[in-house]
ROBA-408247 format. One record per residue (C-alpha): residue in one letter; x negated, y negated, z. Coordinates in nm, 3 decimals. Layout:
# residues N
NODE  res        u        v        w
NODE    a        X        Y        Z
...
***
This chain:
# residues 426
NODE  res        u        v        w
NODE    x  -17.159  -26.271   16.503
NODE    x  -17.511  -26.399   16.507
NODE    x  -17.635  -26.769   16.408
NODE    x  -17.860  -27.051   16.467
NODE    x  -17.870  -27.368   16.656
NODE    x  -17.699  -27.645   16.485
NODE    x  -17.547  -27.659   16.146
NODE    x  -17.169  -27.754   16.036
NODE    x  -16.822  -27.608   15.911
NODE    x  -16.755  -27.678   15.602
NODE    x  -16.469  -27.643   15.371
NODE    x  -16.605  -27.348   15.209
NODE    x  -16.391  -27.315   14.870
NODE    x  -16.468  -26.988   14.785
NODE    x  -16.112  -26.898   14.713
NODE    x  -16.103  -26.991   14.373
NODE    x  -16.343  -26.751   14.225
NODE    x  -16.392  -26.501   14.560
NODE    x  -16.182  -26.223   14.352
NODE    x  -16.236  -26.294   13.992
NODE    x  -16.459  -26.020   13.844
NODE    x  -16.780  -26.096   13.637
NODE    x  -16.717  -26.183   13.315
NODE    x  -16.995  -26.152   13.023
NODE    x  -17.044  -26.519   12.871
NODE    x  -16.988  -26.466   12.477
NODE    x  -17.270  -26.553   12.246
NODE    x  -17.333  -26.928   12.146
NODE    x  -17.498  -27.031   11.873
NODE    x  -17.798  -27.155   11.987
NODE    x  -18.045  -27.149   12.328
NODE    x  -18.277  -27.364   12.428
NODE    x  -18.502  -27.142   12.692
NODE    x  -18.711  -27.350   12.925
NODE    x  -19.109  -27.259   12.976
NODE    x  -19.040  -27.384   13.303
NODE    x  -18.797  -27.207   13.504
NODE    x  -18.966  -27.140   13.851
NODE    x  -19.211  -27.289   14.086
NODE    x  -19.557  -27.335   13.943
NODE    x  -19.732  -27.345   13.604
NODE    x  -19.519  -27.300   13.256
NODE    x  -19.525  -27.026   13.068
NODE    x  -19.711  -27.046   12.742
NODE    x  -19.515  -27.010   12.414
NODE    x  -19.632  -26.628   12.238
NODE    x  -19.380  -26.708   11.896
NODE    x  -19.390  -27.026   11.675
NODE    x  -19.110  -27.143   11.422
NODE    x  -18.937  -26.864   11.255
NODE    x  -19.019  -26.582   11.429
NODE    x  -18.762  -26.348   11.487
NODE    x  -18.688  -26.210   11.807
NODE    x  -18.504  -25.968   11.980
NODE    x  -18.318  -25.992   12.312
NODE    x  -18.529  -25.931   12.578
NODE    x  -18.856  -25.994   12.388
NODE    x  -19.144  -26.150   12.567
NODE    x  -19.129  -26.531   12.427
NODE    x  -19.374  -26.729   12.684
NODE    x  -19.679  -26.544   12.901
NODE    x  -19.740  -26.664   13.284
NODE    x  -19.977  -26.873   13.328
NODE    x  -20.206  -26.903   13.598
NODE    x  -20.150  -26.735   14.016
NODE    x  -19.811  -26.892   14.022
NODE    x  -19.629  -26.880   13.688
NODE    x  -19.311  -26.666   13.517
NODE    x  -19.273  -26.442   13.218
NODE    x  -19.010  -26.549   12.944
NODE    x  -18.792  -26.349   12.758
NODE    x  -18.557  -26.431   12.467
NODE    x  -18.175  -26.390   12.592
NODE    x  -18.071  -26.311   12.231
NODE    x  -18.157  -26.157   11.950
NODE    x  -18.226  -26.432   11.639
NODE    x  -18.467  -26.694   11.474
NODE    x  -18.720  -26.912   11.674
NODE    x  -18.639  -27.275   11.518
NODE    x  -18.931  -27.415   11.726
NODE    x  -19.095  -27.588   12.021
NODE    x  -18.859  -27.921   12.173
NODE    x  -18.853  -28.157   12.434
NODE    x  -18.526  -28.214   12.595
NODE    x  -18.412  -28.350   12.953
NODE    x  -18.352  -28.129   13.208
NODE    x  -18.117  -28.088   13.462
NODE    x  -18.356  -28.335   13.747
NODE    x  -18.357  -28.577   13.457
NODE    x  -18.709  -28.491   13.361
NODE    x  -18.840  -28.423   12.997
NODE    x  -18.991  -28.027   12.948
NODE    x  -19.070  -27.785   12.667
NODE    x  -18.786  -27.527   12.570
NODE    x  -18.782  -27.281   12.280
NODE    x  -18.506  -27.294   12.083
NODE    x  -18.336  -27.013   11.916
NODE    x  -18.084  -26.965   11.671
NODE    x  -17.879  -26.657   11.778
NODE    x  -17.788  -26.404   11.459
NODE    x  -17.522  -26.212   11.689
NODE    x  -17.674  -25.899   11.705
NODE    x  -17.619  -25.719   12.027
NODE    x  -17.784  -25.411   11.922
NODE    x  -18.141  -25.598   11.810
NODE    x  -18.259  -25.508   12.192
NODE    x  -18.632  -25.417   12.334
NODE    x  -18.753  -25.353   12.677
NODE    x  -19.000  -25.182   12.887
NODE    x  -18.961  -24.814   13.019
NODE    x  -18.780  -24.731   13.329
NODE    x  -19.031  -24.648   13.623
NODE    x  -18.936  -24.295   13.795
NODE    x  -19.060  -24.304   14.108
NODE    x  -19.297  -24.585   14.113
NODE    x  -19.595  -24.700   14.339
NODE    x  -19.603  -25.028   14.500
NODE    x  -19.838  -25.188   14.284
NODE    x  -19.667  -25.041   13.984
NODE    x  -19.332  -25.220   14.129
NODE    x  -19.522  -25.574   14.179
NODE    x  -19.648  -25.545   13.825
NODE    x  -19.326  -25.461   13.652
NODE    x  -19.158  -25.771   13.842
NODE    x  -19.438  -26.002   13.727
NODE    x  -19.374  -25.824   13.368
NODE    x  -19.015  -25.889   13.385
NODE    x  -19.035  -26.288   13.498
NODE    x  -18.862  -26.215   13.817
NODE    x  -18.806  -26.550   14.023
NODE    x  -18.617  -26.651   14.326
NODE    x  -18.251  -26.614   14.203
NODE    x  -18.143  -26.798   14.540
NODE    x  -18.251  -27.124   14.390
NODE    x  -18.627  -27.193   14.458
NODE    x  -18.730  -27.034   14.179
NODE    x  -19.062  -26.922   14.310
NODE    x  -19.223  -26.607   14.127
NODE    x  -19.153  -26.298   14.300
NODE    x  -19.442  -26.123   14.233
NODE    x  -19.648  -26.345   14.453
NODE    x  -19.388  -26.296   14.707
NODE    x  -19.425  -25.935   14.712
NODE    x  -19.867  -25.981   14.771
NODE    x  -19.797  -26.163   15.069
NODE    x  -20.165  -26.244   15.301
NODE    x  -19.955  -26.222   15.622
NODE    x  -19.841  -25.832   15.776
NODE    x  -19.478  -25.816   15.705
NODE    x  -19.255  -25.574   15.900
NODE    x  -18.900  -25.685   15.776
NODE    x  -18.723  -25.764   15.483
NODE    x  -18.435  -25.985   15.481
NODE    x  -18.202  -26.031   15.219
NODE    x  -18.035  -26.323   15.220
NODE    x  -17.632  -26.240   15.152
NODE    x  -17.528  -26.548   15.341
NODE    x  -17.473  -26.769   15.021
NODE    x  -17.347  -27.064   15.264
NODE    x  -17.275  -27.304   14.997
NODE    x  -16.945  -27.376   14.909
NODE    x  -16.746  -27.262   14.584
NODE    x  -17.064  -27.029   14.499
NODE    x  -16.984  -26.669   14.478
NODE    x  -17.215  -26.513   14.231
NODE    x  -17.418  -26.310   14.500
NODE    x  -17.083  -26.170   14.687
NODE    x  -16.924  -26.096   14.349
NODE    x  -17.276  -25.867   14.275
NODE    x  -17.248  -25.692   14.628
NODE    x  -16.868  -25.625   14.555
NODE    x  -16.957  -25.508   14.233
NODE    x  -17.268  -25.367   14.222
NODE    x  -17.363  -25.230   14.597
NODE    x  -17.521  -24.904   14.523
NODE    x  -17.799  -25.184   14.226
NODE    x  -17.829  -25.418   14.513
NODE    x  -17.936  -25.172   14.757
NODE    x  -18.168  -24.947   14.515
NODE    x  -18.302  -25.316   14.460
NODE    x  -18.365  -25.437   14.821
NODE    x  -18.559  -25.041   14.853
NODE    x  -18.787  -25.111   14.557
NODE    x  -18.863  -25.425   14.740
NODE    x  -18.915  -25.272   15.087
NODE    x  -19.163  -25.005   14.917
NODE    x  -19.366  -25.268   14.736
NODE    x  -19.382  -25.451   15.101
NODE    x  -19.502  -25.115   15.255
NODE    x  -19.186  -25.174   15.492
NODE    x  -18.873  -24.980   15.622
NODE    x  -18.696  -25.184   15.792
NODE    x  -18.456  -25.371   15.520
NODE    x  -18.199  -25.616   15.707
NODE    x  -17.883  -25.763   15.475
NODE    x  -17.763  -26.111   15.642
NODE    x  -17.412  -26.170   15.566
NODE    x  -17.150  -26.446   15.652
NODE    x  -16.813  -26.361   15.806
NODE    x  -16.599  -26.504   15.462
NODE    x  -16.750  -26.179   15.290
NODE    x  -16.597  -25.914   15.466
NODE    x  -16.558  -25.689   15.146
NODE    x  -16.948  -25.731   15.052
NODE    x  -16.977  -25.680   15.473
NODE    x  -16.810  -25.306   15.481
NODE    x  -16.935  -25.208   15.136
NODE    x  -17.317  -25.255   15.214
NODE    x  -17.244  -25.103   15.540
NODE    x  -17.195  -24.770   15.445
NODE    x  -17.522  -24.743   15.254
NODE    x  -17.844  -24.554   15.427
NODE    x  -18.162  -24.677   15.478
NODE    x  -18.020  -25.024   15.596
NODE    x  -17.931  -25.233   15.851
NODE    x  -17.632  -25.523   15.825
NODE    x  -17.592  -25.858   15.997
NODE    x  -17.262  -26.028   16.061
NODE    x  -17.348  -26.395   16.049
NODE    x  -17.130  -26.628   16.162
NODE    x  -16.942  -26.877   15.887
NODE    x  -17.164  -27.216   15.942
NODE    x  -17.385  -27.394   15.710
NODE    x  -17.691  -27.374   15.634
NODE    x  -17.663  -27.011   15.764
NODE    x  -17.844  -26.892   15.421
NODE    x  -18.119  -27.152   15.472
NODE    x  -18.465  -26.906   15.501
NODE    x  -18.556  -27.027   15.887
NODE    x  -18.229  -27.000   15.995
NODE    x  -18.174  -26.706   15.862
NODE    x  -18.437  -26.540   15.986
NODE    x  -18.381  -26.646   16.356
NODE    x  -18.009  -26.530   16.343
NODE    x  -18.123  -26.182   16.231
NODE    x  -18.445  -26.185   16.405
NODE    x  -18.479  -26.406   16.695
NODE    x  -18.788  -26.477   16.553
NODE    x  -18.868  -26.838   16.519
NODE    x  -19.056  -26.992   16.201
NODE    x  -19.312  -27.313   16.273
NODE    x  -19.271  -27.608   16.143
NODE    x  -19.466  -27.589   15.790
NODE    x  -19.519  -27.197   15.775
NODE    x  -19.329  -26.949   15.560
NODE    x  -19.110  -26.643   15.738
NODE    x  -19.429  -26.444   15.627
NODE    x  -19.607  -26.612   15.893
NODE    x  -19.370  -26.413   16.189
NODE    x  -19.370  -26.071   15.988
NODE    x  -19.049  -26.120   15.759
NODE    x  -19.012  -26.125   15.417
NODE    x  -18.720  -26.296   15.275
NODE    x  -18.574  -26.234   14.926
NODE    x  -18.182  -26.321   14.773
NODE    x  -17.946  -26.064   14.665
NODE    x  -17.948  -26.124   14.303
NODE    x  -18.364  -26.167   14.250
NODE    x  -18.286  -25.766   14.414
NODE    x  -18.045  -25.709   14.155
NODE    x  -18.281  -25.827   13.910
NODE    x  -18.573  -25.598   14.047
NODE    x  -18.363  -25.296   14.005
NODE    x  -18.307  -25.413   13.626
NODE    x  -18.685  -25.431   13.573
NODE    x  -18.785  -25.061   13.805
NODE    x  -18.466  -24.865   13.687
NODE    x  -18.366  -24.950   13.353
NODE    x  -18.674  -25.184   13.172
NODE    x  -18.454  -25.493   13.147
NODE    x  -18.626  -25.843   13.205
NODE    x  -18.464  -26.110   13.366
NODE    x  -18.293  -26.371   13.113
NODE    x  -17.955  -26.355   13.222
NODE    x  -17.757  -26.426   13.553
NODE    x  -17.457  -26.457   13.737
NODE    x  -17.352  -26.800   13.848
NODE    x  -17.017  -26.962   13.936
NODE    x  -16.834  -27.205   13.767
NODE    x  -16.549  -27.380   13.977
NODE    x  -16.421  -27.683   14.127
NODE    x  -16.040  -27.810   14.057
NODE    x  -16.216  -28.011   13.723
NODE    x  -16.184  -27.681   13.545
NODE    x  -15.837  -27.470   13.464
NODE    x  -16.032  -27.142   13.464
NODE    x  -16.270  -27.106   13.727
NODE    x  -16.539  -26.785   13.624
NODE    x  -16.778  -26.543   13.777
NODE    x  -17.027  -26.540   13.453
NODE    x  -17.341  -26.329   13.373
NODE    x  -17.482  -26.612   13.155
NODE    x  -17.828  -26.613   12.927
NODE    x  -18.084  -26.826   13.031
NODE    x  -18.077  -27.134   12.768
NODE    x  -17.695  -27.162   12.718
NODE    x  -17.532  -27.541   12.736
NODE    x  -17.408  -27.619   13.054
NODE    x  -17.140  -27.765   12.796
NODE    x  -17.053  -27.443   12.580
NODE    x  -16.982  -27.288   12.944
NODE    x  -16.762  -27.571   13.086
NODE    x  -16.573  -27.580   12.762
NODE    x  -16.522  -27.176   12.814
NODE    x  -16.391  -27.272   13.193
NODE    x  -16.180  -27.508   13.038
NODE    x  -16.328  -27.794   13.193
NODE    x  -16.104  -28.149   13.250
NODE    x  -16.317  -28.397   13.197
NODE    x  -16.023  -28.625   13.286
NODE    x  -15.950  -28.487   13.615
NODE    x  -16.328  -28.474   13.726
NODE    x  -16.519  -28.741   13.915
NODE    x  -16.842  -28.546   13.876
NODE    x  -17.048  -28.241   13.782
NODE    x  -17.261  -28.045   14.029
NODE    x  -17.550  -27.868   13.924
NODE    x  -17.530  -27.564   14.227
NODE    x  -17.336  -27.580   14.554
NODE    x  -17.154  -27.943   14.663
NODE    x  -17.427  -27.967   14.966
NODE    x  -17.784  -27.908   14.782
NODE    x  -17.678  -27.919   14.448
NODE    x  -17.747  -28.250   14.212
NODE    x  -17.506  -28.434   14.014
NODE    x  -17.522  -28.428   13.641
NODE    x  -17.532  -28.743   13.423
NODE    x  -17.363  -28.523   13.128
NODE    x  -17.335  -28.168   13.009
NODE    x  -17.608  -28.185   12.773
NODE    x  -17.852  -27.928   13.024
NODE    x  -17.880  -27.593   12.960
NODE    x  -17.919  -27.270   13.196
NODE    x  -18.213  -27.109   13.342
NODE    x  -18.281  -26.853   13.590
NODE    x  -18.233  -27.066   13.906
NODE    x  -17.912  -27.171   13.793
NODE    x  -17.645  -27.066   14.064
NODE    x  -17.313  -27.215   13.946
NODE    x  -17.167  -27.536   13.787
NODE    x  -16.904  -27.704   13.973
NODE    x  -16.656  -27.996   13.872
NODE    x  -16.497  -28.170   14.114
NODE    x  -16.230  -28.402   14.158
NODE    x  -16.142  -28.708   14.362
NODE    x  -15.935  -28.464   14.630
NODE    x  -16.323  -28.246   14.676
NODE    x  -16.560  -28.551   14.676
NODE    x  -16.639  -28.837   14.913
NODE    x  -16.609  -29.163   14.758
NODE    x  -16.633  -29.389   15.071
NODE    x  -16.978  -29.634   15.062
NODE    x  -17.199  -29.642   15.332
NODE    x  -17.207  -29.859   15.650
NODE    x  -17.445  -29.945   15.927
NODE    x  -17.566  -29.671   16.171
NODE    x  -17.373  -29.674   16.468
NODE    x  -17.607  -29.408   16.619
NODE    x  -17.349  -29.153   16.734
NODE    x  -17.584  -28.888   16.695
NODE    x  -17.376  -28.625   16.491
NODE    x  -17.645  -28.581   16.287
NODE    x  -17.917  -28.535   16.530
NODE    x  -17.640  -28.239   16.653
NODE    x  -17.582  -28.077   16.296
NODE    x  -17.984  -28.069   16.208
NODE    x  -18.093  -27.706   16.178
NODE    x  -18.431  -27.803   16.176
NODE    x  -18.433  -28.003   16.481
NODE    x  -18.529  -28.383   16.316
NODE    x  -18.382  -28.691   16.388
NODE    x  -18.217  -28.811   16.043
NODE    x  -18.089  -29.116   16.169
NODE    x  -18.473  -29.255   16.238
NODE    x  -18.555  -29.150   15.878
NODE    x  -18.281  -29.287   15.714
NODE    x  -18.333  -29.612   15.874
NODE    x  -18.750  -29.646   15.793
NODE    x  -18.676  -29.503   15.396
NODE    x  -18.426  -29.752   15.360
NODE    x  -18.657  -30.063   15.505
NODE    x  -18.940  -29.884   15.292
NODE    x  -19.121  -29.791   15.557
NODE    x  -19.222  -29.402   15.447
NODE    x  -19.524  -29.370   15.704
NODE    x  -19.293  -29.389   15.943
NODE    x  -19.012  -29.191   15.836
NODE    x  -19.267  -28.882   15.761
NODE    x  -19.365  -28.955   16.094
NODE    x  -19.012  -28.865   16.203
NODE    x  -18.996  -28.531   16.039
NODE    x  -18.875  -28.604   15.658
NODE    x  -19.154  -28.380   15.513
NODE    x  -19.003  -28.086   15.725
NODE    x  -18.612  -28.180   15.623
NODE    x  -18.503  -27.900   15.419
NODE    x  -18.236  -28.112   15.248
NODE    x  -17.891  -27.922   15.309
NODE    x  -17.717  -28.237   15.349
NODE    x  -17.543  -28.140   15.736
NODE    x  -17.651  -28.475   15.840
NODE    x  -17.452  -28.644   15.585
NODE    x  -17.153  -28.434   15.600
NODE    x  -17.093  -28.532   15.955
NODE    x  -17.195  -28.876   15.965
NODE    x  -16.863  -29.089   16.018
NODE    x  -17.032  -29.377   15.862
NODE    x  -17.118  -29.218   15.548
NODE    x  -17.509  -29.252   15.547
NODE    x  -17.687  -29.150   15.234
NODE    x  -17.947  -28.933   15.425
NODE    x  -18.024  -28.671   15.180
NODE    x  -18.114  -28.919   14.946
NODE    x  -18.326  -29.130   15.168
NODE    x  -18.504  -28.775   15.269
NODE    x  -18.602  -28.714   14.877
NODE    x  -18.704  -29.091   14.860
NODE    x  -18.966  -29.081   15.103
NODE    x  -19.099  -28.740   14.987
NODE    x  -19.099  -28.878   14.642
NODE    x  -19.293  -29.218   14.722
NODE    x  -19.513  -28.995   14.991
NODE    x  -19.632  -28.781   14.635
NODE    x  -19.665  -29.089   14.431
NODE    x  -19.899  -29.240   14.694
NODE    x  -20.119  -28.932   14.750
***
């Protein structure tokens, strides 16, 4: 089994949702569908108060180079334009939309038979297609990329704990996933298509690995293996440098479910506005596998999971290791949402920090080479020159360094501190 240098062995958790099916999430009664649900630009709102809409109409253009189609996950009656907090805690634009129930009140584009590259890249932009591993960046502008690209890697690794949403889809869906990852390859101009996939998904392993046309990786079971650079040097060999993108040594990277969502678009006209994520954690009594619309509340689907509020110490927006903690349920989905996990006092460390005693662990359990410890200590004195200087702008956040450290150091947060002040100054 391949891997990289470094990383840790976590407690992965999978086993509470690893063989539950995809379920559909029923209907709520109303969405609130965020302009902003990938890297760049929002869209701009195309209806106004009252419209009515059908699921899968286009409800917000792109705007600008780096920017996202949005569709309407329902069919039903635009109430208007709102602000609301998101899930980061910062105030955006959704549209909100009372659902009428209709699951027949559908539109979408027509299938592409045999397609041409450029006619794949424009159907993804037309279909809002983002990063489904949790970036969020638009895939169309992934698929014009300046650099030659000889490989495409799709990331199957999905490292984080409790998440299964992308294993569930190869399980389920193989023959999509693959017809997905090929569309992809074409628009690229590429054959070679490389699946990387972790050890803990054996059934995903031997079901991709009887398809044609492409190759599969058995990755070792050690986080981050799903992280993009490590990723790429397990499969490859090929190393990424510090600041440049896997374009920039030939390899294109993309997750299995923004494939998924590219077959969708290519094969049967069907935008992007809903998702699988996970919901787990021993806070709720029915952990889920969900295909979920874009705009439903977080707290409609934790109600469905049968969440304990009693029983849970907190709320994770994503996996336990990159995700962010909720201050309530009052957030609602989008398309980068992976999974929604609530965890109790037996999955969650409670202990406070201490002083550095500078055993190193975490300069062992970096992927990416830094020394945490040195920027730990110069974000927490305030000093932020100095801990850029020590490699926080290159930290890619996965939180190893603070799993291991025996004296409980809040690293990750002292990482997002300095890049946050570093932004404010500039």
């Amino acid at each position: 089994m391949k891997t990289f240098k470094g990383g840790v062995h976590v407690s992965d958790g999978k086993y509470l949702t690893e063989y539950l099916a995809v379920e559909q999430m029923p209907i709520v009664p109303e969405y609130f569908v965020a302009l902003s649900q990938h890297i760049g630009a929002p869209a701009t709102p195309v209806v106004k108060a009252g419209d009515l809409v059908a699921e899968g109409q286009l409800i917000a253009e792109r705007s600008g180079a780096i920017s996202a189609n949005v569709h309407s996950p329902v069919s039903g009656e635009v109430v208007g334009l709102v602000k609301r907090v998101d899930n980061d805690g910062v105030e955006r634009e959704y549209i909100q939309i009372k659902a009428d129930g209709n699951t027949d009140n559908v539109v979408s584009m027509n299938p592409l038979v045999d397609p041409t590259p450029a006619e794949i890249v424009n159907r993804v932009a037309e279909a809002g297609i983002v990063g489904l591993g949790g970036a969020g960046f638009p895939t169309a502008v992934k698929l014009s990329p300046a650099d030659v690209i000889d490989t495409l890697l799709i990331n199957a690794a999905e490292c984080e704990p409790y998440l299964n949403c992308d294993n569930r889809l190869m399980v389920e869906n193989a023959k999509e996933v693959v017809q997905g990852a090929l569309l992809v390859a074409k628009a690229l101009g590429v054959s070679n298509v490389v699946f990387g996939i972790e050890a803990n998904k054996l059934e995903a392993y031997q079901t991709l690995s009887q398809f044609e046309g492409i190759s599969v990786v058995l990755l070792k079971k050690k986080y981050p293996q799903g992280g993009e650079k490590q990723l790429v040097y397990a499969t490859t060999k090929r190393k990424v440098p510090a600041g440049k993108l896997p374009s920039s040594v030939g390899v294109a990277v993309q997750n299995v479910g923004t494939v998924y969502a590219v077959y969708q678009a290519v094969v049967l006209g069907k935008p992007l506005y809903q998702r699988v994520l996970t919901v787990s954690g021993k806070g709720v009594e029915a952990p889920k596998n969900l295909l979920v619309r874009v705009g439903t509340p977080i707290s409609a689907i934790m109600s469905l999971c049968q969440y304990n509020a009693d029983n849970t110490v907190k709320v994770v927006d994503g996996g336990p290791m990159m995700g962010t903690t909720l201050a309530n349920l009052n957030g609602v989905t989008t398309k980068r949402s992976s999974g929604y996990l609530a965890l109790t006092s037996e999955e969650v460390c409670l202990a406070k920090s201490t002083p550095c005693i500078s055993c190193g662990k975490c300069v062992e359990a970096c992927p990416m080479n830094l020394m945490p410890a040195d920027i730990d200590f110069n974000a927490t004195h305030g000093d932020f020159e100095a801990a850029v200087k020590a490699g926080a702008k290159y930290c890619m956040e996965c939180g190893a360094c603070a799993y291991v450290c025996p004296a409980k150091r809040q690293i990750v947060q002292s990482v997002r501190l300095t890049k946050s002040k570093t932004k404010e100054a500039k």
